[in-house]
Structures are given as structure tokens and as C-alpha cells.
N, C-alpha and C positions, 0 to 999 in steps of 0.2 A: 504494500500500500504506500504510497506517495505520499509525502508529508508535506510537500508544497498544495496536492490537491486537495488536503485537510484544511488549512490555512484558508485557501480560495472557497471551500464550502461555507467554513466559519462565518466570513464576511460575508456571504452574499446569506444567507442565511439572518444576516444582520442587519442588511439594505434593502435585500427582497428585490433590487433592480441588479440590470447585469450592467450596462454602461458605467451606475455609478460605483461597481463594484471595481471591474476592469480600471477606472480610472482609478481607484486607492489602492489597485493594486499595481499598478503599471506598469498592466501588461492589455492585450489583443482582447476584444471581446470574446473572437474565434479560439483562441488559448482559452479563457476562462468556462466558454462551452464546453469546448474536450475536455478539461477536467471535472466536469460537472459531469458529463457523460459516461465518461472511463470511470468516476466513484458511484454512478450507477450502475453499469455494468457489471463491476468487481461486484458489488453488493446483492446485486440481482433485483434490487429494488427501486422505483422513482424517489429522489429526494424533496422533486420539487412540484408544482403543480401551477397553471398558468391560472392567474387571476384578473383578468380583465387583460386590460396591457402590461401589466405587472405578472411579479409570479409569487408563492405565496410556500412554503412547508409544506410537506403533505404528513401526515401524523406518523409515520415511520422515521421523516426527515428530521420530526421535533426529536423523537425519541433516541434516535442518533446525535442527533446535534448536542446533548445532554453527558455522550459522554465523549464526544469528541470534545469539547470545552473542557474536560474534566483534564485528558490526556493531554491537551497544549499547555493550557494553565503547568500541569506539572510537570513536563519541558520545560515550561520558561523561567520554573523555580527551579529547578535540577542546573539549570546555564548560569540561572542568578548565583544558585548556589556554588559552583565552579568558578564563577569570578569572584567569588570571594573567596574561594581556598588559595587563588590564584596570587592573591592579593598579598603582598608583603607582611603589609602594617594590620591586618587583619585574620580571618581564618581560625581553622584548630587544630588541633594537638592533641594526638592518642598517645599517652605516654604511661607503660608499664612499668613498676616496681620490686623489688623482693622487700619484703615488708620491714629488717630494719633501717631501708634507707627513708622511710616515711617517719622519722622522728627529728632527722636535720637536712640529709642533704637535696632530698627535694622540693621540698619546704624552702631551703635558702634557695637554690636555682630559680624558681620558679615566681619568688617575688623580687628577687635582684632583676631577672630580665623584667619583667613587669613594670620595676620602677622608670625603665625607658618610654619617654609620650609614646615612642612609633610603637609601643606592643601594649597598648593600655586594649586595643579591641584586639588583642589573640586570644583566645579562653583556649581552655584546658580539660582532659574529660580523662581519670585517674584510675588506673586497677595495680591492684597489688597481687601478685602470690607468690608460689616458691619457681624457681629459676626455670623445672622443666616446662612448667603449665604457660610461663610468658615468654617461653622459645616458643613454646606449641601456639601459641597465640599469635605469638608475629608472625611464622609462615604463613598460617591463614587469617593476615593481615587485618587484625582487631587493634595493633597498636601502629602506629608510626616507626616507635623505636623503644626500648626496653632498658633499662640500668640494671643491671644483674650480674650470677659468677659468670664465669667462664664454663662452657661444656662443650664436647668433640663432637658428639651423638646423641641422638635422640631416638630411644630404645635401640635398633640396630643402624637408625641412617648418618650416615656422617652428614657434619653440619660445613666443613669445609669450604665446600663451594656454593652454599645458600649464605653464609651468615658473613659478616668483621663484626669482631669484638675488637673494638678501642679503647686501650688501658683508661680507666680517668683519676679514680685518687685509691689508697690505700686504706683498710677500717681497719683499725686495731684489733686483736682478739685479747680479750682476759678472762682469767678466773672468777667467778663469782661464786661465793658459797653464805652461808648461812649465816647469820651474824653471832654464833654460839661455835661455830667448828674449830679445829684447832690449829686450821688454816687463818681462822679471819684476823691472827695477829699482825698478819702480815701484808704489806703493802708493795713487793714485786717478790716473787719465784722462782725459781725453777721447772719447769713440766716437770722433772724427774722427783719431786718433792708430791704430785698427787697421782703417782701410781697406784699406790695402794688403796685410793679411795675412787667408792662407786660413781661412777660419771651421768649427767643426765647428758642424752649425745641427740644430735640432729638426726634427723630419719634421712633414707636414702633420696627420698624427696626436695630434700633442702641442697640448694646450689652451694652451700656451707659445706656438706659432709664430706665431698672430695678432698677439701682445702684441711679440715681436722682430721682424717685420714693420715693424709702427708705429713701432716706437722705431727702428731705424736708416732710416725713410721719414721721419721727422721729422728725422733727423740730417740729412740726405739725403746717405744715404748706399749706394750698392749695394752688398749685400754678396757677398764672395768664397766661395760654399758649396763647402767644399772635398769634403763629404759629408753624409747625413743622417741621423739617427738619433733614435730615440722615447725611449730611458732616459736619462735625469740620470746616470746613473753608468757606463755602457757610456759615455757620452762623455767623460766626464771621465778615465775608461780610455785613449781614447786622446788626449787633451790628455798627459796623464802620459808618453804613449813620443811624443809631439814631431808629432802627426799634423795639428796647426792647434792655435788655440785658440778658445774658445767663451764666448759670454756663457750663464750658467745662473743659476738663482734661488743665492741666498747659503746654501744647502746648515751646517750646525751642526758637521757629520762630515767636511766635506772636511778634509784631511790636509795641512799645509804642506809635509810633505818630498815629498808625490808630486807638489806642481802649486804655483804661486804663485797667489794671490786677489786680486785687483786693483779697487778701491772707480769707481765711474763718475760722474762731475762731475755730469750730467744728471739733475735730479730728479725729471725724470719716469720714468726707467727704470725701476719697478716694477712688480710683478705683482702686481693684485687678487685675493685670494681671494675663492670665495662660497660660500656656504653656498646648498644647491638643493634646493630641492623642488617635488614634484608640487602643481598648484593645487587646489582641492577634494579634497583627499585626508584621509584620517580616519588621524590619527596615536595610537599607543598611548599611556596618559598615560606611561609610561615613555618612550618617544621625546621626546614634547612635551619632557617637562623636563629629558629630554638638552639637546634642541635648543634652549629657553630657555635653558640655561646656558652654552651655547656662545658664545651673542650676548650674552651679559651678561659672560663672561670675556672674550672676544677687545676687547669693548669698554675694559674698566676695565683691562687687562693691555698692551693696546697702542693702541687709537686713542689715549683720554685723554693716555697717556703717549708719543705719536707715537714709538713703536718699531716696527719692520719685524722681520720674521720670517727 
């Protein structure tokens, strides 16, 4: 079906004359015939019926003409809506999470760019989960781009040549245990000082449990899983009532009187963030310069100034 011959129905459907139709349309009266004829024909139905020297709907034509209105109208939202993704100083932003960068760092990204006039009309539409579900998210393109760990594969696919993961700042990892344990005198450690004691660990779900893998495999150390669990804060729930204790990223909000925080000797016990996105993927200039600012802030705000998050 023609979408110009829909447009051509519209209007005359609206003037009810063909001259004055032809002329707002500016084209041939004979053009505006044939397409009036040809979306008869396609339809199998008359649209129009002659009313004196005029010509008038015929009650098939009304009832057509109701959702052909429906379908341009929302065309012409779908192009408005297009010019405004298009648009710099405007547009939105699907932007994915792992749930403890939602306590500082994208909270601070996302009102430092905001305090620029040119991004006061960008909004923002937010999900958080654990790293595999916002990899599995971004290929079937629910986010723009994603802030999360690093991962190779997803179940058996390599991510290789779908994904770049872009380093952006470093989180801390520490201890946290119970404000009663016989750890909580302490204000930095050794990993080799809580072997013996039962560990609350990330589940194989969290983009975390790779990275604490490594780091107590490089300690070599076994750890004691006392239990497992996927949220930053359901465990540090139960680190609080005395249930183990647990290494977690260095969280801005943990709370001293519910848990003690305990600093780790080992400098390599960090967690890489990355900034991820789909490879050959066509980002809105509004995204782009989200995402340029990202890597320009995390860089001047913390590499330079070798701060951890």
C-alpha cells in the first residue's frame, strides 16, 4: 500500500473537492485520480461517492478514513519522535546498572552532566541488576549502554565480537563483618587473617563473583561459603545479625553502627568497572554525549586522581 496514496485520501476526504485537493497537494488532478482509484482497487471497495458536482465519503470510506488518521497521526509522532532522539540537546537514555553503582556513581554522572543548560531536556529511564541479566538486556537492546563487571560469555556465547567493555574507574573491595566479631578491631587486613571464618559470598549471578574468585585464588586461599546470595545489601543484612562476614565493593551508605568496614592490604582486590556497549550499534547523539562524558568524568575524577569508588 502507498503511503503517499494514504496522505492524498486523507485530504480529499477532508475537502471533499479534487481541484482543491490537487492544489494543497501539488500535484495533477489526473495523479490524485489514480491514487484514489488504485486505493480502490487495492481495497476492493469505492471510497468515495459523487455528490452533486462534488463528491462526498461513502460509509466504508468514513470507516476507513478513521483508521487511516489513526496510522499517519502515528507516523508523524514516530518522525517527531526520531527528531528528537536525533537531537543533541535533547532525547533519552537507556542506561543499565549493577546495583552497587546506584549508591554514588551514577547518581554523581548523571547530575554533573545535567548541570550543563545543553542536557537540562535529556531524561533518563534507569534498571539495575546483576551483570548477566544487563549483558542479556543490551543485546536485545533494552539499554543504550550498561556500567557493569567484565564477562567473556554468556552461558556458552562468547561476547567478543558483540560487546567493548571500556575500563572506567576502580571500586574498592572490603571486609565487612559484625560489629561484635573478632575481626571488627580492626581497620585494614590481610585476606589470609579470615580464612578461617565463614564467608557470606556473591552467587554465581553477580558480575562480582568472578573478581572474588580471583582475588582469594591469588591469596590462595579456599574460601569458607557459608551461603550465597546476589544483592550487596541483603548481605550485608545478614553480616549485621552475625551470619558470616563478607568481602563486598566499598558501598558510600554502609552504616558503621550496623557492620564494621575493614580496609584489605592486597592491592589488587579491586573491582573494574566498565562501561559496555553493543559493537556497530548506532547510538542517539544524546547517548553519545552521555557516554562521552562518562569516560571523560570517570577519567579526570578518579583515574588521574587514582581514587577508587
Amino acid at each position: 500500500m502507498n503511503l503517499r496514496h494514504l496522505i492524498f485520501f486523507r485530504e480529499l476526504a477532508r475537502t471533499q473537492y479534487m481541484a482543491e485537493t490537487a492544489e494543497n497537494l501539488d500535484i495533477s488532478q489526473p495523479s490524485l485520480s489514480y491514487a484514489i482509484n488504485h486505493l480502490e482497487h487495492e481495497l476492493g471497495v469505492p471510497l468515495f461517492e459523487k455528490d452533486g458536482r462534488n463528491i462526498k465519503l461513502t460509509a466504508l470510506g468514513k470507516t476507513y478514513l478513521t483508521f487511516v488518521e489513526h496510522a499517519l497521526n502515528e507516523l508523524d509522532n514516530g518522525h517527531a519522535l526520531i527528531n528528537q532522539l536525533l537531537d543533541v540537546t535533547a532525547g533519552h537514555i537507556r542506561l543499565g546498572f549493577t546495583y552497587t553503582l546506584g549508591q554514588r556513581l551514577v547518581p554523581e554522572l548523571v547530575t554533573q552532566f545535567q548541570k550543563d543548560s545543553a542536557n537540562h531536556q535529556i531524561t533518563f529511564s534507569f534498571g539495575q541488576n546483576n551483570t548477566v541479566e544487563l549483558i542479556t538486556d543490551l543485546l536485545n537492546d533494552q539499554y543504550d549502554f550498561v556500567l557493569s563487571s567484565y564477562i567473556t560469555k554468556l552461558g556458552d556465547q562468547s561476547l567478543n565480537d558483540k560487546l567493548s567493555f571500556i575500563p572506567l574507574v576502580n571500586q574498592e573491595i572490603i571486609l565487612v563483618t559484625p560489629n561484635n566479631h573478632p575481626l571488627a578491631h580492626y581497620d585494614t587486613i590481610s585476606l589470609q587473617q579470615i580464612r578461617q571464618y565463614p564467608l557470606i559470598y556473591f552467587s554465581k549471578n553477580s558480575g562480582l563473583r568472578p573478581l572474588l574468585d580471583n582475588i582469594l585464588q591469588t591469596a590462595g586461599i579456599q574460601p569458607n561459603i557459608q551461603s550465597e546470595i546476589e544483592e550487596d545489601h541483603t548481605i550485608i543484612g545478614f553480616v549485621q545479625y552475625g551470619y558470616g562476614i563478607a568481602l563486598v565493593p566499598n558501598l558510600p551508605q554502609l552504616n558503621p553502627t550496623s557492620v564494621h568496614t575493614i580496609h584489605l592490604k592486597e592491592t589488587y582486590a579491586n573491582h573494574q568497572i566498565y562501561l559496555v556497549l553493543k559493537n556497530n550499534h548506532f547510538l542517539t547523539p544524546s547517548a553519545s554525549r552521555f557516554q562521552s562524558f562518562t569516560k571523560h568524568y570517570c577519567q579526570e575524577h578518579f583515574v588521574d586522581k587514582h581514587q577508587l569508588i
